[in-house]
C-alpha positions in Angstrom: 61.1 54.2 -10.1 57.9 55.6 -9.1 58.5 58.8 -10.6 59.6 57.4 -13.9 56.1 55.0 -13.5 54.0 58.3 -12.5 55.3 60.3 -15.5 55.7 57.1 -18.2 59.5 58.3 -18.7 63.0 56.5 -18.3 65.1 58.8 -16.1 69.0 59.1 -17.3 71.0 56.6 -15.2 73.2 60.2 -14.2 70.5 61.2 -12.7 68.8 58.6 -11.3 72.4 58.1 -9.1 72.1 61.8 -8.2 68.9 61.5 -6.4 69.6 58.4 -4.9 72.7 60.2 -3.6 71.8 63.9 -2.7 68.0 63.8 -3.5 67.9 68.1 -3.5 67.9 70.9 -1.3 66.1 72.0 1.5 63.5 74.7 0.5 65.8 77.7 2.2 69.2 76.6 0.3 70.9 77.2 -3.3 74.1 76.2 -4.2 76.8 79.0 -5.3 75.4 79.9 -8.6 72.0 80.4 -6.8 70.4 77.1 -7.8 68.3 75.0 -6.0 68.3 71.9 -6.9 64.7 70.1 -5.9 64.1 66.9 -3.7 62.5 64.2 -5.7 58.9 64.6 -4.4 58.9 68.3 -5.9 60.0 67.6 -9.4 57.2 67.7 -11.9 56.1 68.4 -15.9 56.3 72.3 -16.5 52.5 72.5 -16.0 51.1 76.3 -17.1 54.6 77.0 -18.8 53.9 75.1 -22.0 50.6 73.5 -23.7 49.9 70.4 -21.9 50.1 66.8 -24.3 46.6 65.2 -23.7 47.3 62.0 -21.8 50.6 61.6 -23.3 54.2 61.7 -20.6 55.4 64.6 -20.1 58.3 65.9 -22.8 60.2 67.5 -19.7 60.5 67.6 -16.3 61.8 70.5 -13.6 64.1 69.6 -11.5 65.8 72.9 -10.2 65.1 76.8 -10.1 67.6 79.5 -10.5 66.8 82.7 -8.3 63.8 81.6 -6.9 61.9 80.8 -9.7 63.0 83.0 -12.4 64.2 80.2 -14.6 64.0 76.8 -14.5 66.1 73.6 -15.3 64.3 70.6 -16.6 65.6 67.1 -18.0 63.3 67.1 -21.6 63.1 63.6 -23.0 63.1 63.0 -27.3 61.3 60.5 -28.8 64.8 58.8 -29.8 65.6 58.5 -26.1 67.7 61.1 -25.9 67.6 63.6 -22.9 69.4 66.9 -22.6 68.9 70.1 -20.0 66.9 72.3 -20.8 66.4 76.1 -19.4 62.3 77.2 -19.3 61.7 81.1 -18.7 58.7 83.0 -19.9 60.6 84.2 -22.4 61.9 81.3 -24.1 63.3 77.5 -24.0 66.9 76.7 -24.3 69.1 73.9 -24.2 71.9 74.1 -21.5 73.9 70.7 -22.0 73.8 67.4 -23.4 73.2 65.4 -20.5 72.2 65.6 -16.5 76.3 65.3 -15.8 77.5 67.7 -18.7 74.9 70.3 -16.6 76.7 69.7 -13.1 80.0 70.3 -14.5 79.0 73.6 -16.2 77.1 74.2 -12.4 80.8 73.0 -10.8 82.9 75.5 -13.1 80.8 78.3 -12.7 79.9 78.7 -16.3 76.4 77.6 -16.8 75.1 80.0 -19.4 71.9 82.0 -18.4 
């Protein structure tokens, strides 16, 4: 709840029972696919990635990194409610899966596209 007050967004239920299971990984640790996923006090707005939006919420949030930093996996929220996962690199934005569970299981079979 505080990080949905902080940020003025609803966090997807999915992943609201994710962090109050797991909560992340430790700073040294990845998962096979060579993701780490973060605790809840390090996930924030792509600051210095994309133009910030005055005072308005954020339009995504990081919540993982993907060989220390190269990409990054952030929740982006629509104006209709809707929130998918999305992958930020300097070179571009792309949407991974429909939903915080649809990304796990493309994280659990291995084929998470890149």
């Amino acid at each position: 709840k505080k990080l949905e007050q902080a940020c003025g967004v609803r966090l997807p239920e999915d992943f609201k029972n994710y962090l109050s299971c797991a909560n992340g990984m430790q700073i040294d640790d990845w998962d096979d696919n060579m993701i780490r996923f973060w605790p809840l006090q390090e996930i924030r707005a792509p600051t210095g990635m994309i133009p910030p939006l005055d005072s308005s919420p954020p339009t995504s949030l990081i919540f993982a990194d993907y060989l220390i930093d190269s990409h990054f996996f952030a929740l982006e929220f629509s104006a209709n409610s809707e929130v998918r996962v999305i992958n930020l690199s300097s070179e571009r934005k792309a949407v991974i899966a429909g939903s915080f569970s649809e990304f796990i299981d493309l994280c659990l079979a291995k084929n998470l596209p890149l």
